[in-house]
C-alpha positions in Angstrom: -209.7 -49.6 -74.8 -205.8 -48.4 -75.6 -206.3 -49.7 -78.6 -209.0 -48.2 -80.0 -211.1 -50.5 -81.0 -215.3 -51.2 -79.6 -216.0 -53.8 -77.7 -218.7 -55.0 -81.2 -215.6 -55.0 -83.3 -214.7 -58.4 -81.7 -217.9 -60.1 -82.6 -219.1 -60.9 -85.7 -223.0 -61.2 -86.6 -222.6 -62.6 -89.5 -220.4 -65.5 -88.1 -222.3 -68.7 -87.8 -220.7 -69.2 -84.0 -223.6 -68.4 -81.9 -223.4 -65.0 -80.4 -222.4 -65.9 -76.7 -219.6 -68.1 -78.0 -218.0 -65.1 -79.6 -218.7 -62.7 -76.6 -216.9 -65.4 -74.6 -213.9 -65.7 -76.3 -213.4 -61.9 -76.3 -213.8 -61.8 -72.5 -211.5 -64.9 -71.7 -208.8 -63.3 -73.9 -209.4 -60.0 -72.0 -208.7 -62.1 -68.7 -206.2 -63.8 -70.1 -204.3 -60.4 -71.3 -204.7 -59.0 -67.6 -207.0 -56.3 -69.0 -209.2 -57.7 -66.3 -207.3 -59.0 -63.5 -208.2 -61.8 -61.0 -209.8 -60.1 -57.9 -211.6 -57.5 -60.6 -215.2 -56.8 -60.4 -216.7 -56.8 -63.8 -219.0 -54.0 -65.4 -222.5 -55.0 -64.7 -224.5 -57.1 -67.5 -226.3 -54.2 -68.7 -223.1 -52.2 -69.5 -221.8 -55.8 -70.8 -224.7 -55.7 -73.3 -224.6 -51.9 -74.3 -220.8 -51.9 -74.9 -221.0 -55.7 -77.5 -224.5 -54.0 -78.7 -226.2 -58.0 -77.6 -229.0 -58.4 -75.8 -229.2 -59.1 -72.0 -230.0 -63.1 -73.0 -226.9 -63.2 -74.8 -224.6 -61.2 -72.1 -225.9 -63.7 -69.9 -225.0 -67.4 -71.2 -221.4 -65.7 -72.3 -221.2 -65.1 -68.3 -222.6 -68.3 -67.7 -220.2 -69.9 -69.8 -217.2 -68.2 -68.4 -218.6 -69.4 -65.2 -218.8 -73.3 -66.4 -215.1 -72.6 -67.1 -214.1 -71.5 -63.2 -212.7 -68.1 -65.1 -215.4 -66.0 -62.9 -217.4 -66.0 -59.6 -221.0 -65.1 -59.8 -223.8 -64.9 -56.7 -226.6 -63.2 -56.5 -227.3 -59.9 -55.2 -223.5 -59.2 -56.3 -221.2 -58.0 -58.9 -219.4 -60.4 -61.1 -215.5 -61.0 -60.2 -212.9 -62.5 -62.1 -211.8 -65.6 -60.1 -208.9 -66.9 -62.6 -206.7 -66.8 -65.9 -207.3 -69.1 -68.5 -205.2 -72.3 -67.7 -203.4 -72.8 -71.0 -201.6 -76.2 -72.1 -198.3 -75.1 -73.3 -196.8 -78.1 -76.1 -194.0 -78.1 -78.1 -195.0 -77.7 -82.0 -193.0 -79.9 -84.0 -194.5 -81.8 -87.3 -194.3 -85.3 -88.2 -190.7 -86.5 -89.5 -189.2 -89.8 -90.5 -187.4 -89.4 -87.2 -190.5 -88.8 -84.9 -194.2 -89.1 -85.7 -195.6 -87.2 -82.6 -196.5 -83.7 -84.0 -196.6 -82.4 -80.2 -195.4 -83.3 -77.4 -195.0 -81.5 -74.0 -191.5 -80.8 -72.3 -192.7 -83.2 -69.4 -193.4 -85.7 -71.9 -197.0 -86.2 -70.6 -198.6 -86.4 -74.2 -199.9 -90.1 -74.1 -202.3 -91.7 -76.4 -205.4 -93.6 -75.5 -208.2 -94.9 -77.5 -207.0 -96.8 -79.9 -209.5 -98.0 -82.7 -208.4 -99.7 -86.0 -210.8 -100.9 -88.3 -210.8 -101.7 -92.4 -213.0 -99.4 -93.8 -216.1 -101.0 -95.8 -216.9 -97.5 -97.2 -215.0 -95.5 -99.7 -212.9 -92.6 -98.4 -212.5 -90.2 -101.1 -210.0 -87.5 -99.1 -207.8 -90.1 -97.6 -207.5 -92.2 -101.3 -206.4 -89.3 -103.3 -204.0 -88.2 -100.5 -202.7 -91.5 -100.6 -202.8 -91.7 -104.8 -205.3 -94.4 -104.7 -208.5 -95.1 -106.8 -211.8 -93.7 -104.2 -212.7 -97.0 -104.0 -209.3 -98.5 -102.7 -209.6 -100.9 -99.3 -208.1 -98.7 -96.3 -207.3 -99.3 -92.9 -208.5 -96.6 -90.1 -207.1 -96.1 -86.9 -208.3 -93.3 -84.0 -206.4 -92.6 -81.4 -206.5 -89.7 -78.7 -203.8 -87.5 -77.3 -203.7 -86.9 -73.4 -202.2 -84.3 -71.2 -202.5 -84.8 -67.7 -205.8 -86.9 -68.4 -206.9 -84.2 -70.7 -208.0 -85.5 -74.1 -206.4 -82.7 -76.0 -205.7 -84.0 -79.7 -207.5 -86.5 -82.1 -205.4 -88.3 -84.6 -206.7 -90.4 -87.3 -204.8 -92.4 -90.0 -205.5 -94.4 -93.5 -203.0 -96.6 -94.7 -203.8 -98.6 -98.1 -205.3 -102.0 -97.4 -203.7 -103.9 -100.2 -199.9 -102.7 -99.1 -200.5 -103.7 -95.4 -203.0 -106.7 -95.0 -204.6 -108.3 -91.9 -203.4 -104.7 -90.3 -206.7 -103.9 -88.4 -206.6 -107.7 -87.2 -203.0 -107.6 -86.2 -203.5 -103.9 -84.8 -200.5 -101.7 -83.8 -197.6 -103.5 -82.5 -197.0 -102.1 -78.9 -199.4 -99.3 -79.5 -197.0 -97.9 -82.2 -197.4 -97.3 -86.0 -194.0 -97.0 -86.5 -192.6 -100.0 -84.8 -195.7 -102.1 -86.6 -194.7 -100.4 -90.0 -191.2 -101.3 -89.7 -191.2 -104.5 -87.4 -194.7 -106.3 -89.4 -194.2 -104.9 -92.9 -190.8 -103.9 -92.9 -191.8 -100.5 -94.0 -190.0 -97.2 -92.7 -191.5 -93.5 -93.6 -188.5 -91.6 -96.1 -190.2 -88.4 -96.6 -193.3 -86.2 -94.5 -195.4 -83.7 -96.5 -197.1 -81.3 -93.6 -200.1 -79.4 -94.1 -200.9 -77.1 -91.2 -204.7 -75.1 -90.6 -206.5 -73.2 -88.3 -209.6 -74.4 -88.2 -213.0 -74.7 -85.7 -214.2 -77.5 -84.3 -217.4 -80.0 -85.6 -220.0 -80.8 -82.6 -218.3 -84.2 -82.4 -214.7 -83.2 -82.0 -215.8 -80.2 -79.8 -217.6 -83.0 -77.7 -214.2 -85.2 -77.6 -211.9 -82.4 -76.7 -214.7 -81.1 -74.5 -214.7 -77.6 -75.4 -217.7 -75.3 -77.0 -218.5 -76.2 -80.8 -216.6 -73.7 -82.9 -213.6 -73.3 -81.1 -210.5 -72.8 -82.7 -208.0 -75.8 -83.3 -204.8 -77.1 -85.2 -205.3 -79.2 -88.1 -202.0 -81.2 -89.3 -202.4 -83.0 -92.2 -199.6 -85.3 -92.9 -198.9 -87.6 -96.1 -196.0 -90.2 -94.7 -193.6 -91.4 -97.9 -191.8 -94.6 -98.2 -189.1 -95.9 -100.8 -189.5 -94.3 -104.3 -192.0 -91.3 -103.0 -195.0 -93.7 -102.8 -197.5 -92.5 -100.2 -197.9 -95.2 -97.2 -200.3 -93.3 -94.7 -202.3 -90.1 -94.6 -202.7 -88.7 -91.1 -204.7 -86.0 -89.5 -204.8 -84.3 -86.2 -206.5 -82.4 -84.5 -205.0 -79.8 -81.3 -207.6 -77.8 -79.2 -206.9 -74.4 -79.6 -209.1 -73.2 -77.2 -207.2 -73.7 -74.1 -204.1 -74.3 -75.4 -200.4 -72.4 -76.3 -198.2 -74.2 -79.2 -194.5 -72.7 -78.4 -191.9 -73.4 -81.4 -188.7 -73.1 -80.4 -186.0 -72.5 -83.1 -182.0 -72.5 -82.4 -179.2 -71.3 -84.7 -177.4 -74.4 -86.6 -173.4 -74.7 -86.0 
């Protein structure tokens, strides 16, 4: 490689994403990077296995998972061949402001949500209370919602707002599918200040089954604690971009 580096120093044994996984990844960036171009035949499974030190098992579900993901061609009898570049999602990275709650959206505007559950909570939620400087056992309101691109779930969003400041709220539900126009329209509310709280992170089974992607790929976590008057939390959100097959692009301009 020009770089210098084995193909083993991309994997990690002692990672707890399975083997293949990793192998995978390291091969769909190498597509994705041109270092194997569409129309390329691949080295044969052997040399696959020698080169990432795996064994022949684990050389073949990465290739089979490449396959599931239409990034190479595979018949028997022949050599492997790269059939395509990974099809990113590129989305505009902005973070939740008191002038716009999506945290992404898409210069085609195609991000939609769909999905919508809100529910109180009859269990305790220790994470979301503190965030939102309530006693564990304060009442909460959840609400799930997923983030589409083209059809495509590709973000999970889910939201606590304290029961006791915004009652009947799961009954009522969102107010043309928007928490800001039920916030301010219902409960005359309006967000004054965001706190943003961004993390790479890898995905749960259930999350990875949502987004459908592998379990442990990578993702964007924004956390985000929503203010109202006099600094006093009103609604802890938290969402979640696949990172697998995805490009975040911030674009930054020089101020007048």
């Amino acid at each position: 490689m020009a770089d210098g580096y084995a193909f083993q120093d991309f994997i990690d044994r002692d990672s707890p994403i399975p083997l293949y996984l990793q192998v995978s990844a390291d091969m769909t960036r190498r597509i994705a990077e041109e270092e194997w171009r569409v129309g390329d035949q691949l080295l044969p499974e052997n040399t696959l296995a020698e080169l990432y030190q795996i064994s022949r098992i684990t050389t073949r579900q990465a290739l089979a998972q490449l396959e599931r993901d239409g990034l190479i061609s595979r018949k028997r009898g022949e050599r492997t061949v790269v059939q395509a570049r990974p099809q990113y999602i590129v989305q505009e990275l902005q973070f939740p402001s008191p002038e716009g709650r999506r945290p992404i959206v898409n210069p085609a505007e195609q991000i939609t949500s769909a999905n919508v559950r809100i529910v109180g909570l009859t269990a305790p939620d220790r994470r979301a209370a503190r965030m939102l400087q309530l006693p564990e056992d304060a009442p909460l309101v959840y609400l799930e919602r997923y983030f589409q691109n083209c059809g495509k779930v590709v973000g999970i969003n889910r939201a606590w707002f304290p029961g006791e400041r915004f009652p009947d709220l799961a009954e009522r539900g969102l107010l043309r599918q928007s928490i800001s126009a039920t916030l301010q329209e219902v409960y005359q509310t309006e967000t004054e200040a965001v706190e943003n709280f961004i993390a790479a992170i890898t995905l749960d089974a259930r999350c990875a089954r949502i987004l459908d992607v592998p379990y442990g790929s990578p993702a964007l976590r924004i956390d985000s604690v929503h203010f109202g008057v006099r600094h006093i939390p009103i609604e802890f959100a938290s969402t979640i971009w696949n990172g697998a097959n995805a490009q975040f692009r911030l674009m930054v301009s020089r101020e007048d």
